[in-house]
VEXDREN-2710 file (C-alpha; in Angstrom, 1 decimal):
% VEXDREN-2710
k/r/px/py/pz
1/UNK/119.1/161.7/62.1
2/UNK/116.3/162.8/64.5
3/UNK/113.0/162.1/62.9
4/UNK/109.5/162.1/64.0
5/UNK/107.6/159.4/62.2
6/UNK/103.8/160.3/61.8
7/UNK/100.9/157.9/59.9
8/UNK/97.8/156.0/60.8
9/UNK/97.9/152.7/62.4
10/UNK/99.4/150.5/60.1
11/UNK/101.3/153.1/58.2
12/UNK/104.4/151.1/58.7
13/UNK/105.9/153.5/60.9
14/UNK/107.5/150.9/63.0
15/UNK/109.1/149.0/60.0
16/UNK/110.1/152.2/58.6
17/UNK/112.0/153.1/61.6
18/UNK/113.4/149.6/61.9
19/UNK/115.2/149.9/58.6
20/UNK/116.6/154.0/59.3
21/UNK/118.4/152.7/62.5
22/UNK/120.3/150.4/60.2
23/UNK/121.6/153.5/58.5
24/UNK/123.3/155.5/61.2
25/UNK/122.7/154.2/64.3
26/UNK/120.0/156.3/65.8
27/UNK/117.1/154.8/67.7
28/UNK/113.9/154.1/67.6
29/UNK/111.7/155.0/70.5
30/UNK/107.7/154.5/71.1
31/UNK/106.1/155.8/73.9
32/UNK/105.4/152.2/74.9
33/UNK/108.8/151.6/74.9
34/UNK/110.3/154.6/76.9
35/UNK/107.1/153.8/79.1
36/UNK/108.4/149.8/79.6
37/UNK/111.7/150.9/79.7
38/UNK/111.2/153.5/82.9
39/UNK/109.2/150.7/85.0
40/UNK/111.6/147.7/83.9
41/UNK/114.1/150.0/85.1
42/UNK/112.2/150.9/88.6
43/UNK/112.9/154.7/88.6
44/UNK/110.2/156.9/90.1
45/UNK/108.7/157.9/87.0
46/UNK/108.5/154.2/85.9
47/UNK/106.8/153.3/89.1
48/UNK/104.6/156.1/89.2
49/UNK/103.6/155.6/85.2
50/UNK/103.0/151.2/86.4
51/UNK/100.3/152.3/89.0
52/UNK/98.5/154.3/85.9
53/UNK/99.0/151.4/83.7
54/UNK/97.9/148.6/86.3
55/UNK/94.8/150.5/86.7
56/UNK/93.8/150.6/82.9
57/UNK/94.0/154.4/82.8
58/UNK/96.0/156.8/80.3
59/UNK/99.6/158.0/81.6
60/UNK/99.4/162.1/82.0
61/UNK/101.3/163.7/79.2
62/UNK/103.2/165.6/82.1
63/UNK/105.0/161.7/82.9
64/UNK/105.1/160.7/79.5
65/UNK/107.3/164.1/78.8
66/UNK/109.3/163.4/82.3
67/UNK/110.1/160.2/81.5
68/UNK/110.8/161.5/77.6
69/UNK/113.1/163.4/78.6
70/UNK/115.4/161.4/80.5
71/UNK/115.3/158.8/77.7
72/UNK/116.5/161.6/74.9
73/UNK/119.3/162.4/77.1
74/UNK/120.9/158.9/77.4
75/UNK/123.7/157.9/75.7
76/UNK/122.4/156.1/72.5
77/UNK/120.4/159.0/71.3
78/UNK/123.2/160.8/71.0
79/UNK/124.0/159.3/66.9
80/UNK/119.9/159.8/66.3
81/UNK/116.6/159.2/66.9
82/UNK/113.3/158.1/65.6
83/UNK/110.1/159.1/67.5
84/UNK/107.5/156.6/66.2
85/UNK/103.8/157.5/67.1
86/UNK/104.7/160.0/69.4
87/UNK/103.4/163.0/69.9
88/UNK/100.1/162.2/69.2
89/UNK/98.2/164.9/70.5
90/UNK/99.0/168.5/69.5
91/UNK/99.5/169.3/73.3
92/UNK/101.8/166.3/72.9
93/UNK/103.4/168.2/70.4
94/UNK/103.9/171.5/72.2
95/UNK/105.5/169.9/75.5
96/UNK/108.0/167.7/73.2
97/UNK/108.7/171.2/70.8
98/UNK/109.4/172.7/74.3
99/UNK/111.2/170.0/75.6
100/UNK/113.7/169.5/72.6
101/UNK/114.5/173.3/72.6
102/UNK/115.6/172.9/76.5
103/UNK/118.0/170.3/75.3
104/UNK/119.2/171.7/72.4
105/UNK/118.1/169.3/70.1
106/UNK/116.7/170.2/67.0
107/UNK/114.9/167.6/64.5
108/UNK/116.0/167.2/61.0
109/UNK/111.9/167.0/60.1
110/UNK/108.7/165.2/60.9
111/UNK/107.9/162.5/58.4
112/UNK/103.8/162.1/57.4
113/UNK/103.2/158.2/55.7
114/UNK/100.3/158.9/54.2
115/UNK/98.7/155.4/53.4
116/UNK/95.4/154.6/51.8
117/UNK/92.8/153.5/54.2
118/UNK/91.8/150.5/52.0
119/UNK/95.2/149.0/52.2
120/UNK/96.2/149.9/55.9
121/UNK/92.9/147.9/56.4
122/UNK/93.9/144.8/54.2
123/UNK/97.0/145.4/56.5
124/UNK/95.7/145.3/59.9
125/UNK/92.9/142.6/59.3
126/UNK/95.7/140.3/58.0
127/UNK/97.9/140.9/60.3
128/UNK/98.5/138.0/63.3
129/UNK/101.1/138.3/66.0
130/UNK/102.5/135.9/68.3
131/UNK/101.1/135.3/71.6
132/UNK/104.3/134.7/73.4
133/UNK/105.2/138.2/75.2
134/UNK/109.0/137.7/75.2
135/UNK/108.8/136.8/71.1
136/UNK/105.9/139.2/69.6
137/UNK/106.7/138.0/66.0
138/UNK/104.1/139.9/63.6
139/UNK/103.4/138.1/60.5
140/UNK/101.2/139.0/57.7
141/UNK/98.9/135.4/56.3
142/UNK/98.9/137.0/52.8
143/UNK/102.3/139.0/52.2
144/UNK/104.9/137.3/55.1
145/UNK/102.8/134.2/56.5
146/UNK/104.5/131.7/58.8
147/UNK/106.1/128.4/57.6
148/UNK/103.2/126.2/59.2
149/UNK/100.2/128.1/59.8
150/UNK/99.1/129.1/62.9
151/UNK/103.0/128.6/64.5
152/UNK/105.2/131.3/64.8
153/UNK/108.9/130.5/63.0
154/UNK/110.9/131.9/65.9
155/UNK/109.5/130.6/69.2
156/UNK/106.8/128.3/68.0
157/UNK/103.9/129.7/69.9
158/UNK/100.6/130.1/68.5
159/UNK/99.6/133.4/66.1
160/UNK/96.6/135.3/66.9
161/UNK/94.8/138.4/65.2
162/UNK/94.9/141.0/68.1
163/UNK/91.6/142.2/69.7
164/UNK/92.6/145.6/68.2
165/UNK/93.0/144.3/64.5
166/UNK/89.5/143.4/64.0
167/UNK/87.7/145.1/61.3
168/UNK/85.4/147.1/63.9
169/UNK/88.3/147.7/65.5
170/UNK/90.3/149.2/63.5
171/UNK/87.7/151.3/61.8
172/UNK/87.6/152.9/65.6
173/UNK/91.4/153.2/65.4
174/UNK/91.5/155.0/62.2
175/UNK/88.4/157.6/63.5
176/UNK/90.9/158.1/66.3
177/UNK/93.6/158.9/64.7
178/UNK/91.7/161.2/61.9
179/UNK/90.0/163.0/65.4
180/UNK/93.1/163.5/67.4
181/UNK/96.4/162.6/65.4
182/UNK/96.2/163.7/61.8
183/UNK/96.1/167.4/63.1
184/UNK/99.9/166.6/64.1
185/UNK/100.6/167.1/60.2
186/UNK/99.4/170.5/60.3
187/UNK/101.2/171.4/63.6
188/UNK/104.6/170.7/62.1
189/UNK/103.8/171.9/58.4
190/UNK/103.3/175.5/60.4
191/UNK/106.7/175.0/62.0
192/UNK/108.2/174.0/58.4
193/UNK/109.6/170.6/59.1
194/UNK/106.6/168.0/57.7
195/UNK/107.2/166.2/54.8
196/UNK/104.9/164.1/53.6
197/UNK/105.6/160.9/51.8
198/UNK/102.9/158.2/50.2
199/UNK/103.7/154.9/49.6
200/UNK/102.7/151.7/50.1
201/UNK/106.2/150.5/50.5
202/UNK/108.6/150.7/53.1
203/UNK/111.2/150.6/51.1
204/UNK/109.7/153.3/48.6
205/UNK/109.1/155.4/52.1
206/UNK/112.7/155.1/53.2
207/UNK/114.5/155.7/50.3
208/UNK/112.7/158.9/49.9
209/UNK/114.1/160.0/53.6
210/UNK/117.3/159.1/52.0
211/UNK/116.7/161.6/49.3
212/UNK/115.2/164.3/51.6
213/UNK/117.8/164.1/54.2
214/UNK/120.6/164.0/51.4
215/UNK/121.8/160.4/52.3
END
């Protein structure tokens, strides 16, 4: 399958994408990944996108795509892949509709999880994740808490609510998103490939992929 995965923070997006890869095979890829990926690697993009990184600034679309498009063309994306939270502006959008048509790729559809803002808050406020960069365990202290609070089961490294999953915080997130994201679903409703799918469940969310991909 080659999806793109749209929804607010906290749409589940990530999870949802976790659970398709179990299906077929294909990947799932975040800008953050193809970004750590390139400079873990040391190729000139990767080294060019660190310098923007190091200095707290925003990696030009024009690298992201660069470094995009190398990453489509290796070897596991070949069975599928799942774009989660990317593109995320519509010039985003444009270069990677662009971009896919050079390679010859063409995406089965772009799926919108719409969630309700009250519970992607709940979400995000409950959220902890652990400090430990190598583990990043994400827990939840009211649906998935760990086994002794405050300790993460896998490494047992402290917990912590991320400066970015504090109520103020992710109020700013969401205005984001509404501002410069949520205009992605239009985008790809014009080129007729959005489907949009509300649920609160990942599970509910997947299965109805499933249905509209006849799988």
């Amino acid at each position: 399958m080659k999806l793109i995965l749209l929804g607010a923070p906290g749409a589940g997006k990530g999870t949802v994408a976790k659970m398709l890869t179990r299906i077929d095979g294909s990947v799932q890829i975040s800008t953050g990944d193809i970004l750590r990926g390139a400079v873990q690697a040391g190729t000139d993009l990767g080294t060019e996108a660190q310098g923007y990184m190091d200095r707290g600034d925003l990696v030009p679309d024009s690298l992201i795509m660069g470094i995009m498009e190398k990453r489509l063309q290796e070897d596991d994306c070949k069975t599928g892949f799942l774009l989660d939270g990317f593109p995320r502006t519509i010039p985003q959008a444009e270069a990677l509709t662009e971009l896919l048509e050079k390679l010859g790729i063409k995406l089965d559809m772009a799926v919108n999880i719409d969630v309700p803002r009250d519970v992607i808050f709940d979400r995000l406020c409950t959220r902890r994740t652990c400090e430990n960069s190598d583990c990043q365990a994400i827990y939840n202290i009211k649906s998935m808490p760990p086994k002794k609070e405050g300790v993460c089961d896998k490494c047992g490294s402290a917990i912590v609510q991320r400066a970015d999953e504090t109520e103020k915080a992710i109020g700013h997130r969401l205005d984001t998103y509404n501002e410069k994201t949520a205009p992605l679903a239009g985008f790809y409703q014009g080129k007729g490939l959005l489907r949009t799918i509300t649920g609160t469940s990942s599970e509910v969310v997947v299965d109805a992929i499933k249905k509209e991909l006849g799988i």
